[in-house]
VEXKE-939272 format. One record per residue (C-alpha): residue number from 1; chain; y, x, z negated. Coordinates in pm, 1 decimal, decimal comma. Layout:
REM residues N
num->NUM | chaine->A | y->Y | x->X | z->Z
...
END
This chain:
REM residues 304
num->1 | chaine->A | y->1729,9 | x->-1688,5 | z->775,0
num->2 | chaine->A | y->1889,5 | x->-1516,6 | z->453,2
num->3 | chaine->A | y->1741,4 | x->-1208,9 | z->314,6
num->4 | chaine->A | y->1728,1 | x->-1250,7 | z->-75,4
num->5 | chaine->A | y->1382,3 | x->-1286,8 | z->-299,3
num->6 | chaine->A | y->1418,2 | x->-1659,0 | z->-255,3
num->7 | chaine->A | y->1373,1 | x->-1679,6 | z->99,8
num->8 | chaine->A | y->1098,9 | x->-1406,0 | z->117,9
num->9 | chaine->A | y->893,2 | x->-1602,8 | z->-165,7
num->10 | chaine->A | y->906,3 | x->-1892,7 | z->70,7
num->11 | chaine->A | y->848,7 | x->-1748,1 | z->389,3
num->12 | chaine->A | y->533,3 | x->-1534,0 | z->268,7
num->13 | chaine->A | y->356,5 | x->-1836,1 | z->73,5
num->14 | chaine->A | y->391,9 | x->-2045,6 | z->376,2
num->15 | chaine->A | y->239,2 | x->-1779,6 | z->593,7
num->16 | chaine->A | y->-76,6 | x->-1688,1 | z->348,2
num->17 | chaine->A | y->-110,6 | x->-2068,7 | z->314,3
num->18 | chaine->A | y->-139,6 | x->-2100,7 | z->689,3
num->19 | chaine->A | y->-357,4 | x->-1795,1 | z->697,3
num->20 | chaine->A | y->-593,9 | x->-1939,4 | z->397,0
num->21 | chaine->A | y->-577,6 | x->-2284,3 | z->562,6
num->22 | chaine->A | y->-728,0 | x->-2170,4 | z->940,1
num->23 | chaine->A | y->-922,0 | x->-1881,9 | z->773,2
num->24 | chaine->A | y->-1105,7 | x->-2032,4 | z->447,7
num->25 | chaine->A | y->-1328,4 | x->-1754,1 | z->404,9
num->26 | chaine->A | y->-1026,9 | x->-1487,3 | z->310,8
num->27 | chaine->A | y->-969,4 | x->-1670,7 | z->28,0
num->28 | chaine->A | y->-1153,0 | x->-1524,6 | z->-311,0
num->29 | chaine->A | y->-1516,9 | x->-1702,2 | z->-336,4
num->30 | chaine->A | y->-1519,7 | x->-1985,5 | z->-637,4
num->31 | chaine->A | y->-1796,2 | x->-2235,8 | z->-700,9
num->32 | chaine->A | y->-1826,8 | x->-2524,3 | z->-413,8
num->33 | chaine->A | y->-1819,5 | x->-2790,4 | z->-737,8
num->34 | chaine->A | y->-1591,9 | x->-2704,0 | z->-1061,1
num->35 | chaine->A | y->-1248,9 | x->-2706,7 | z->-1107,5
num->36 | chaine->A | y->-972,2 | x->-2678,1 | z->-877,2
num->37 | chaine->A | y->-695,0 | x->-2401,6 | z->-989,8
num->38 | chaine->A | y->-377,8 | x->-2521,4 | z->-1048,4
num->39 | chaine->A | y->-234,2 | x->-2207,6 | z->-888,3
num->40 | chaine->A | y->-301,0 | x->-2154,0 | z->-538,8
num->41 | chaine->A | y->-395,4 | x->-1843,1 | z->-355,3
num->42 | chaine->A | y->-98,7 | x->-1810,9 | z->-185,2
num->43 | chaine->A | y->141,2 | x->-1848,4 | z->-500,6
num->44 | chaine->A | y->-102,3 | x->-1630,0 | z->-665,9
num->45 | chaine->A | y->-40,2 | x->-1333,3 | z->-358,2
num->46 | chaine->A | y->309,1 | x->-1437,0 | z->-377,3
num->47 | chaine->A | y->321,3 | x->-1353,8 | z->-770,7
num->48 | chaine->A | y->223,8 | x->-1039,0 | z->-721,5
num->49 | chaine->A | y->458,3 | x->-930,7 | z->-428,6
num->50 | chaine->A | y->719,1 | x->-1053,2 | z->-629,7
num->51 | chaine->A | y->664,6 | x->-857,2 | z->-934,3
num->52 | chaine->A | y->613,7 | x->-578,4 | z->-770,1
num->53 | chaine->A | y->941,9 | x->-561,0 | z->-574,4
num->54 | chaine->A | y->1086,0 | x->-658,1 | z->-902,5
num->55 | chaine->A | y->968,1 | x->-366,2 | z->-1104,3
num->56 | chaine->A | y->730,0 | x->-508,5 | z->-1290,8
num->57 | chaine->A | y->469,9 | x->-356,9 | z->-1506,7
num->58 | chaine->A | y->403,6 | x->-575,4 | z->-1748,8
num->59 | chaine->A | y->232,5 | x->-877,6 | z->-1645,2
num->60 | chaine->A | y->311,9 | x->-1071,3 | z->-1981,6
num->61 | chaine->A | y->700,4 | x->-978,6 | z->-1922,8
num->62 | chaine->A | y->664,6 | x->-1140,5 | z->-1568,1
num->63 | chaine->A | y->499,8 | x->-1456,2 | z->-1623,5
num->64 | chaine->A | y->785,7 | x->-1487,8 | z->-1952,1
num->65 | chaine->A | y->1031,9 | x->-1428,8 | z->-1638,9
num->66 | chaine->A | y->876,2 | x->-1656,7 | z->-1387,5
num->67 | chaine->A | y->892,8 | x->-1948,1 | z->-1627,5
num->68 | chaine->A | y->1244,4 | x->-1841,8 | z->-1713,8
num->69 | chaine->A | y->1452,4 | x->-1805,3 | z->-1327,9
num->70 | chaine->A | y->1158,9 | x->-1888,1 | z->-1092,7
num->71 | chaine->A | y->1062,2 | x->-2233,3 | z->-1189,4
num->72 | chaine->A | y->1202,3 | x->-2412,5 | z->-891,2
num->73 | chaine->A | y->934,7 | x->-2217,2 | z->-672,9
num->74 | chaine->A | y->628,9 | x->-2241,9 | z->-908,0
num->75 | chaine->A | y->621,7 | x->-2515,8 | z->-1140,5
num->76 | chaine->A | y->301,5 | x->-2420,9 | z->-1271,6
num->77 | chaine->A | y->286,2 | x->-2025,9 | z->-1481,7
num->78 | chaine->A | y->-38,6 | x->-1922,4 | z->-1576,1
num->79 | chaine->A | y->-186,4 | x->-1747,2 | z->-1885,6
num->80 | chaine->A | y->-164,5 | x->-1406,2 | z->-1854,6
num->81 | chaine->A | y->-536,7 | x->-1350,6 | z->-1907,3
num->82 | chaine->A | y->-595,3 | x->-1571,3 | z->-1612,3
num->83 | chaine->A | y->-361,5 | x->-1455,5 | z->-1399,8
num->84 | chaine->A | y->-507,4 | x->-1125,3 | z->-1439,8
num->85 | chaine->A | y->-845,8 | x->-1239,5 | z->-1340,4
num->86 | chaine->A | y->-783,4 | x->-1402,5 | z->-1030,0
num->87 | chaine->A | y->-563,4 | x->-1072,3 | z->-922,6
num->88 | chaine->A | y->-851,7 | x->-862,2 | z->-956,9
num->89 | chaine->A | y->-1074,2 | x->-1087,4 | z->-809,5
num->90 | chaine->A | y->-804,8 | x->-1088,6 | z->-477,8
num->91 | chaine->A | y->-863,3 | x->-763,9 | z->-383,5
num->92 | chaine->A | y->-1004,8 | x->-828,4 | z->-82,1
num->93 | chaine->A | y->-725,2 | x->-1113,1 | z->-0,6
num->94 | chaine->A | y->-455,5 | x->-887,4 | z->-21,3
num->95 | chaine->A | y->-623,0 | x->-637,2 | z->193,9
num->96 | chaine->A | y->-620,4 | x->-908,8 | z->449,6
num->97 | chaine->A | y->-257,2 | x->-1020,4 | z->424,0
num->98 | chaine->A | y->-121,1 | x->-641,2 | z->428,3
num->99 | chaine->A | y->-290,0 | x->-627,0 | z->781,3
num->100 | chaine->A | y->-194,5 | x->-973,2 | z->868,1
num->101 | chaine->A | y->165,8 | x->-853,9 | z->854,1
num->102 | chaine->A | y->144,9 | x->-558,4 | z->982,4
num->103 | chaine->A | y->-9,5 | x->-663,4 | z->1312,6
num->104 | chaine->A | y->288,1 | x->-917,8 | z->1280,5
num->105 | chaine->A | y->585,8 | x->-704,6 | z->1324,8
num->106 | chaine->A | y->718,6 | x->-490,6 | z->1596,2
num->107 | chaine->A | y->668,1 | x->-132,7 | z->1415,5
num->108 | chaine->A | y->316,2 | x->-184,8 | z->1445,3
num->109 | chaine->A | y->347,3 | x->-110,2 | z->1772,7
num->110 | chaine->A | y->509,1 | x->225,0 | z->1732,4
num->111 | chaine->A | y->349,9 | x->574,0 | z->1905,0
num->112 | chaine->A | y->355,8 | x->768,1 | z->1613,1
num->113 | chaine->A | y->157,3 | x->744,9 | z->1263,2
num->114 | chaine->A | y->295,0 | x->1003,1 | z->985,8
num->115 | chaine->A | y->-24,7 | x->1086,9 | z->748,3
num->116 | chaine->A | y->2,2 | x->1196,9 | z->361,4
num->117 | chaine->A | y->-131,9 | x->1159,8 | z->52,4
num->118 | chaine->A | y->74,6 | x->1126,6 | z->-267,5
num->119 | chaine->A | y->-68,6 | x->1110,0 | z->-670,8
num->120 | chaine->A | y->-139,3 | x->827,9 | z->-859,5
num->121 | chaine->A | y->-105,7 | x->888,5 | z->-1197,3
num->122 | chaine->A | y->-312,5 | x->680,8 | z->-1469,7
num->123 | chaine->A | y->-279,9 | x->962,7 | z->-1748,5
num->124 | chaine->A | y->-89,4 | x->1177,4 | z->-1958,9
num->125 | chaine->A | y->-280,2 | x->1338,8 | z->-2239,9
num->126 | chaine->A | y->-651,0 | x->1460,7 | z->-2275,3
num->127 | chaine->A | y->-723,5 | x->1238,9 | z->-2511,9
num->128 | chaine->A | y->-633,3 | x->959,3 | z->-2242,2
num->129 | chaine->A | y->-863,8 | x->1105,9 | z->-1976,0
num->130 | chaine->A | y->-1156,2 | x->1102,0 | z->-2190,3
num->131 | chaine->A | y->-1146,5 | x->774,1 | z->-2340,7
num->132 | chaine->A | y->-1021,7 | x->593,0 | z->-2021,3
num->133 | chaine->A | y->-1235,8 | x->381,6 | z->-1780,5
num->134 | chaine->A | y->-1095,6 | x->545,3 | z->-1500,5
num->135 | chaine->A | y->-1254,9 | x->864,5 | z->-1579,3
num->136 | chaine->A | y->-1514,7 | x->955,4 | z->-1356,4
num->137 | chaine->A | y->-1298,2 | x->846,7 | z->-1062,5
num->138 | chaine->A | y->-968,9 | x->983,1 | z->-1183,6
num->139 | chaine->A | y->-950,0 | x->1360,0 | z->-1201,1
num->140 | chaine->A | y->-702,0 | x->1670,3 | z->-1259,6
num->141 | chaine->A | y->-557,3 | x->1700,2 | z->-945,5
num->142 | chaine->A | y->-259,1 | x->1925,4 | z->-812,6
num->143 | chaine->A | y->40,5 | x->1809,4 | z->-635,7
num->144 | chaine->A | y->198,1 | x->2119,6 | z->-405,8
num->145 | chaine->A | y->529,4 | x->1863,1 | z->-295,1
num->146 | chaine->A | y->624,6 | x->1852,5 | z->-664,7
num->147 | chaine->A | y->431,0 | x->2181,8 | z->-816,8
num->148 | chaine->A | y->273,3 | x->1961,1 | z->-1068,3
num->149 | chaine->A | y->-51,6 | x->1937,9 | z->-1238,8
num->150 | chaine->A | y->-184,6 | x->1534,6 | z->-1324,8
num->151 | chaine->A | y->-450,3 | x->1346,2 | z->-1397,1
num->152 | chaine->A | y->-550,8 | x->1049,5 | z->-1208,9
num->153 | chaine->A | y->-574,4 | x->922,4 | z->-809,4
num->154 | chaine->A | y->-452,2 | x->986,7 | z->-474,7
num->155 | chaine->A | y->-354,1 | x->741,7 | z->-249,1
num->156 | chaine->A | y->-347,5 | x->839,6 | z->123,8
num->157 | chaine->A | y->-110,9 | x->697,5 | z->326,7
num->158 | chaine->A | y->-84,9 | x->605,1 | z->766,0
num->159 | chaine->A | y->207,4 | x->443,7 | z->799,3
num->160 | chaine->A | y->479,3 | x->444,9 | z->1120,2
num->161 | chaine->A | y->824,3 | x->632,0 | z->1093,4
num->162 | chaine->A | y->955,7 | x->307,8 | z->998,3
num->163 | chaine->A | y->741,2 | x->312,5 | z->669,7
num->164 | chaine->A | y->454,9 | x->17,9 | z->754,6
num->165 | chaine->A | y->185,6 | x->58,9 | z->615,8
num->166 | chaine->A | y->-122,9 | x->118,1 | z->876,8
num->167 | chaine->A | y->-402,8 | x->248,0 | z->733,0
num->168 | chaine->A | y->-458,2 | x->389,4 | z->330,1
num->169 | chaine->A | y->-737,8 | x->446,3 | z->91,1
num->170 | chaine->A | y->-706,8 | x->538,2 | z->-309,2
num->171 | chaine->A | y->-935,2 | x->820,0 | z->-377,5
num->172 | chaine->A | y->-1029,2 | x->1070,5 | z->-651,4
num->173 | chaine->A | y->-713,2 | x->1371,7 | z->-682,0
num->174 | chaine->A | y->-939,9 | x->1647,8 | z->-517,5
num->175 | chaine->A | y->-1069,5 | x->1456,9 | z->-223,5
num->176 | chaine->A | y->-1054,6 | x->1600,5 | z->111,4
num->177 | chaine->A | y->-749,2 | x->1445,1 | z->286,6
num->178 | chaine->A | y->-918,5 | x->1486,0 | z->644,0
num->179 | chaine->A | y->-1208,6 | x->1340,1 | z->554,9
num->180 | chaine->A | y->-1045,3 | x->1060,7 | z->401,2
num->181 | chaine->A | y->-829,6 | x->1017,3 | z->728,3
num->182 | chaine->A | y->-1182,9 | x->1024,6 | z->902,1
num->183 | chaine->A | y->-1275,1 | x->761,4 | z->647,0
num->184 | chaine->A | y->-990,9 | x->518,2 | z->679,5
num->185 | chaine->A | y->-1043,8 | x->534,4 | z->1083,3
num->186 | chaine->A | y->-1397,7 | x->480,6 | z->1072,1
num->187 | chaine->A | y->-1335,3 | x->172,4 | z->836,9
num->188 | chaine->A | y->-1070,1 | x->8,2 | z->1090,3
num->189 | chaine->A | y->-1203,1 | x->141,6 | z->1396,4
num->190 | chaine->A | y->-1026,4 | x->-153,1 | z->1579,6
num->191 | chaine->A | y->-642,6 | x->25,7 | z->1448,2
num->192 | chaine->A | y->-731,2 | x->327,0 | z->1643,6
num->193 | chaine->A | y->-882,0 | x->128,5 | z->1969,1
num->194 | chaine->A | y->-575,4 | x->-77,3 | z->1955,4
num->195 | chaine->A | y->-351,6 | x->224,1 | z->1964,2
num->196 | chaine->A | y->-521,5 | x->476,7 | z->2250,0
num->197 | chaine->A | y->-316,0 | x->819,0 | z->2286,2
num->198 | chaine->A | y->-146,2 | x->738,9 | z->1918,3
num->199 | chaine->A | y->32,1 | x->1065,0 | z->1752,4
num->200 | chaine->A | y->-10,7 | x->1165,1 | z->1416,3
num->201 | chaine->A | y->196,4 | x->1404,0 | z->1240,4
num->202 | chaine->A | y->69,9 | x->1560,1 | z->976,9
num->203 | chaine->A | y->125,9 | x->1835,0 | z->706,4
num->204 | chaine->A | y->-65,4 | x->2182,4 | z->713,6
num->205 | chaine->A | y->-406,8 | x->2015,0 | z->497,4
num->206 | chaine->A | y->-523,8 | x->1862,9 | z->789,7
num->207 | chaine->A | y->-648,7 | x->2170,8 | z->1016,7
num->208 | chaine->A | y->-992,4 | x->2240,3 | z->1158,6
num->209 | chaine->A | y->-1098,3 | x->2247,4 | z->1529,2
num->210 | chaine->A | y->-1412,7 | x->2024,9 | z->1455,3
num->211 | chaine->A | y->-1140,5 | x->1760,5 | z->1274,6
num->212 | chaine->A | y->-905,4 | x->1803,5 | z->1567,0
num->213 | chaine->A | y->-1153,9 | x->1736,4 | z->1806,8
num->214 | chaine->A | y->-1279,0 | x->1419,7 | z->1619,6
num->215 | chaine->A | y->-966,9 | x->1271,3 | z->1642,3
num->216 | chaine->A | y->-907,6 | x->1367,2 | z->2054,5
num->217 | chaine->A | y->-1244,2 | x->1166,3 | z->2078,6
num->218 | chaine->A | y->-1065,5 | x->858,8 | z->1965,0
num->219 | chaine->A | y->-809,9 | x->901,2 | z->2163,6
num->220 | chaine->A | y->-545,7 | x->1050,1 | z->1875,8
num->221 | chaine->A | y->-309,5 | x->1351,6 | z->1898,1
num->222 | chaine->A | y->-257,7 | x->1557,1 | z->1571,5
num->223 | chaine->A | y->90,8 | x->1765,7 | z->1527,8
num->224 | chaine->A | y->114,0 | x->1985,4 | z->1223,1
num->225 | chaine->A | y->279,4 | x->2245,6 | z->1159,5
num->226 | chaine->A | y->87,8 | x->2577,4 | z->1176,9
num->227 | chaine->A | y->-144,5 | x->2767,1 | z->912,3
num->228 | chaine->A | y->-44,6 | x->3142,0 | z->832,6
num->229 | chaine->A | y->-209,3 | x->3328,0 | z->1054,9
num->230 | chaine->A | y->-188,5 | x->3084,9 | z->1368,2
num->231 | chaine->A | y->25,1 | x->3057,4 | z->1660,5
num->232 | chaine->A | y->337,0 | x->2833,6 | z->1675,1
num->233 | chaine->A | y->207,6 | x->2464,6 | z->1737,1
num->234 | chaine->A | y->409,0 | x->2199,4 | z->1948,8
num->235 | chaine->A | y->630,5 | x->1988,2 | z->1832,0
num->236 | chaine->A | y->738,6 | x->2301,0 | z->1582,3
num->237 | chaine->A | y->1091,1 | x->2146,4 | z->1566,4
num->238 | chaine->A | y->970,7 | x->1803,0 | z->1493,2
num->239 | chaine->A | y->826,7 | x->1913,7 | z->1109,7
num->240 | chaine->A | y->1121,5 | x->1959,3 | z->905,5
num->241 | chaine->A | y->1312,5 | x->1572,9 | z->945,3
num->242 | chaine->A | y->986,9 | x->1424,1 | z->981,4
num->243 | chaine->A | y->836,2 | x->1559,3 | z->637,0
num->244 | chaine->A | y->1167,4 | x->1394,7 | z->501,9
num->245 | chaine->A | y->1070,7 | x->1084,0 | z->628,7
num->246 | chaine->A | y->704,0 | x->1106,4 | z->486,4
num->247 | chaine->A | y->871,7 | x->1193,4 | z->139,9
num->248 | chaine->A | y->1111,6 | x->896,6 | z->199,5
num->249 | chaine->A | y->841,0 | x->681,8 | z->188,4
num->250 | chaine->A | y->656,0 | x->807,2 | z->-92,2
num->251 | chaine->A | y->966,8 | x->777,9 | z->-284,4
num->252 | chaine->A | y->949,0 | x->406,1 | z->-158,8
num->253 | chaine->A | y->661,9 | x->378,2 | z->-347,2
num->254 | chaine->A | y->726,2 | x->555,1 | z->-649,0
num->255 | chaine->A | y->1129,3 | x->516,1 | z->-704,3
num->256 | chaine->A | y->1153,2 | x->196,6 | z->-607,8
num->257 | chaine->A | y->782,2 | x->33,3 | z->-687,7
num->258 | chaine->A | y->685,2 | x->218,8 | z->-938,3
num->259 | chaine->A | y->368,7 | x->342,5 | z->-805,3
num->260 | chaine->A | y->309,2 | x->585,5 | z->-1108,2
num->261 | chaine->A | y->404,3 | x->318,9 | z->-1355,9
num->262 | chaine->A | y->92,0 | x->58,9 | z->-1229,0
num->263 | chaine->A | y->-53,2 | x->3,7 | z->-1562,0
num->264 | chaine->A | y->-363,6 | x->-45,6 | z->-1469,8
num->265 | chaine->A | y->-635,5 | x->75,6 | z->-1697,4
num->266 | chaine->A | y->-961,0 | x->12,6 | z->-1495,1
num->267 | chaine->A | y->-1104,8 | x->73,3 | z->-1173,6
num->268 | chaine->A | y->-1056,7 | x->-282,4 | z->-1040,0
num->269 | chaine->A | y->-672,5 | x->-319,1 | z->-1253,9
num->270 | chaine->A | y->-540,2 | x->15,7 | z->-1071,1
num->271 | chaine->A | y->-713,0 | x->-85,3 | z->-728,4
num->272 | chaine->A | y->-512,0 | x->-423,0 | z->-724,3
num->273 | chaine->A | y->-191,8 | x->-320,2 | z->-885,7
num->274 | chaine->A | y->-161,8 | x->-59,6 | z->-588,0
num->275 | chaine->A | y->-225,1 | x->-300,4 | z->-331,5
num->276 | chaine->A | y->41,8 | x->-539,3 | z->-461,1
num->277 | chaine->A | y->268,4 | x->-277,3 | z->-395,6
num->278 | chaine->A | y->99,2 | x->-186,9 | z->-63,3
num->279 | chaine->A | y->158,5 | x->-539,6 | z->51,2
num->280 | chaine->A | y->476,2 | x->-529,9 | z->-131,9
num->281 | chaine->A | y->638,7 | x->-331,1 | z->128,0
num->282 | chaine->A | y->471,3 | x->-445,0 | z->373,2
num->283 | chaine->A | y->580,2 | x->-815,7 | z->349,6
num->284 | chaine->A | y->967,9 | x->-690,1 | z->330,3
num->285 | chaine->A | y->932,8 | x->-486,9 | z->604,7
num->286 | chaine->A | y->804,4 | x->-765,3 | z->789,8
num->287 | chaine->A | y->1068,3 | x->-1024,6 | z->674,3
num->288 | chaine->A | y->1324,4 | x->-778,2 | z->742,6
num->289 | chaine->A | y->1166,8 | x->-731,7 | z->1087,9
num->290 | chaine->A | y->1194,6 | x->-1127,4 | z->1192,9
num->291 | chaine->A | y->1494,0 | x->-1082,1 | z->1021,8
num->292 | chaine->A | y->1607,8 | x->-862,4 | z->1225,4
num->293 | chaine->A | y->1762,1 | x->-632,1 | z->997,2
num->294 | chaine->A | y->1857,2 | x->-265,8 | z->1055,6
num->295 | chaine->A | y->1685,9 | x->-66,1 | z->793,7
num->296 | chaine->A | y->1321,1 | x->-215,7 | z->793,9
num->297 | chaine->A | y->1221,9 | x->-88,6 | z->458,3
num->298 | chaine->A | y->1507,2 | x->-174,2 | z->301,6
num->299 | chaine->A | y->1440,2 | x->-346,3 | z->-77,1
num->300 | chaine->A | y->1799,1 | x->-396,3 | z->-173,1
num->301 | chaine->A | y->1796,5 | x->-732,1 | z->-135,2
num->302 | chaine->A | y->1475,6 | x->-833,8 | z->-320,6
num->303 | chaine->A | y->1481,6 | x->-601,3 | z->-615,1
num->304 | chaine->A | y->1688,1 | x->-797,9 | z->-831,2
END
C-alpha cells in the first residue's frame, strides 16, 4: 500500500464507512424521514482529516481546492455553510473514530503515556477577548515552555512516545492539569483498565501525594521530575529526552497542523476544528502503522 494523501483518503473512508455501517448509532442523529445528504459521513470525516493535514484554515479555500485536484475522490463539494454545519454537528463522530484508530494500531499498546498540556490560542487583542463567543471559556493563561502570556484554551494531551493520541480534553488556560488528567481517566475509565501498571511521565505540575495515590489506585505509575525542595525521584535521567519528545509532539500539532491557527470562533467551531486535527494525526499514524513505516508520526507524505 503507497503512502501519499490519495491512498490515506481511501483507506480511512472505507474504514469509517464500515464503522458507520455495523455501528449506526455513531453516526450524527438526522430525522428518520427527510432528505438524504448527498455527502456521506465518512467523506464528511474524511474532509476534515484532509484539510487538516493539508494546512487548512479556511474552509471556503478548501472546498475551492477539493473541487479543483480532489474531484476523482468526491464528486459531490458542498456549500461551505453546510459543510460547516454537519462538522459541528460530528463532534461526537470524530471522537469515536480517533479511538477507533487508536485501539487499531500497535502503539496503543505501548507501557508508557507522556502527559502535557499545550495553549490554544483563539485571541490576540483585548478587544477580541471581549467581543468573542469564546469568552467565558477562553481565558488569559500563561505558558512557562514558551514564557508567553495568551488568551484562549488549553488542550491536554496523553499520548504514547510514539505521539498517538490516548486520552485529551480542551479546557479553560488556568485549569488544573491534574485534575483534568483525573478528568480524562474518569471519562475513559476502560483506557486505564485496559492498560494495568501503565507509566506516565509527566512534567513538575502534576505533584501531590493525594493525586499520586489516585493514580496507584488505578493501577498507574507517575514519573516526574522533582519539585524544589524534594528528593531526587526515579527515573531522574529519563526527564530531559523525554520532555523533547513531549515538545516534539506539540510541535506536531502546532508546526505542522496548525493548532493555533484553528479559526474557530465559537465554542462548538474551536471544539471540532481541534478534533480534526486530533484525528488528523491519529489516522496517519495509524496508516503509517499498517503501513509499516518507520517514523509513525511522520506527515511528509500527506501534507502536500
Amino acid at each position: 500500500m503507497k503512502t501519499d494523501l490519495d491512498t490515506l483518503a481511501t483507506a480511512l473512508y472505507a474504514r469509517i464507512d464500515d464503522e458507520l455501517k455495523a455501528s449506526p448509532w455513531l453516526a450524527p442523529w438526522r430525522p428518520a424521514v427527510g432528505i438524504v445528504p448527498t455527502l456521506s459521513d465518512a467523506e464528511l470525516v474524511t474532509l476534515a482529516v484532509m484539510s487538516a493535514l493539508l494546512g487548512y484554515t479556511s474552509e471556503r479555500r478548501w472546498l475551492r481546492r477539493i473541487e479543483r485536484d480532489f474531484g476523482h475522490l468526491f464528486p459531490y463539494v458542498p456549500q461551505q455553510s453546510g459543510y460547516n454545519k454537519r462538522l459541528r454537528n460530528a463532534s461526537a463522530l470524530l471522537t469515536s473514530v480517533i479511538r477507533i484508530l487508536a485501539t487499531d494500531t500497535t502503539l496503543w499498546s505501548d507501557d508508557v503515556w507522556v502527559v502535557d498540556s499545550t495553549p490554544v490560542s483563539c485571541g490576540c487583542s483585548r478587544g477580541t477577548a471581549e467581543r468573542s463567543d469564546l469568552a467565558g471559556w477562553a481565558e488569559y493563561g500563561y505558558c512557562a515552555s514558551h514564557s508567553r502570556y495568551f488568551w484562549g484554551l488549553r488542550l491536554h494531551l496523553v499520548c504514547t512516545l510514539g505521539g498517538l493520541p490516548v486520552l485529551f480534553a480542551l479546557t479553560e488556560a488556568k485549569a488544573d492539569e491534574r485534575e483534568t488528567l483525573r478528568g480524562m481517566l474518569d471519562t475513559a475509565p476502560d483506557v486505564a483498565a485496559s492498560h494495568p501498571g501503565q507509566t506516565i511521565i509527566s512534567d513538575k505540575n502534576y505533584y501531590g501525594h493525594g493525586f499520586e495515590h489516585d493514580l496507584a489506585e488505578r493501577h498507574l505509575e507517575l514519573l516526574r521530575p522533582a519539585r524544589k525542595g524534594e528528593a531526587e525521584r526515579a527515573g531522574a535521567h529519563l526527564f530531559k529526552p523525554l520532555r523533547q519528545v513531549i515538545e516534539s509532539i506539540n510541535q506536531t500539532f502546532k508546526g505542522q497542523l496548525d493548532l493555533e491557527r484553528h479559526g474557530g470562533k465559537t465554542p462548538a467551531g474551536v471544539t471540532v476544528r481541534v478534533l480534526c486535527r486530533i484525528l488528523a494525526l491519529t489516522a496517519a499514524i495509524w496508516h503509517n502503522d499498517k503501513t509499516r513505516q518507520l517514523i509513525k508520526r511522520s506527515l511528509t507524505a500527506y501534507d502536500h
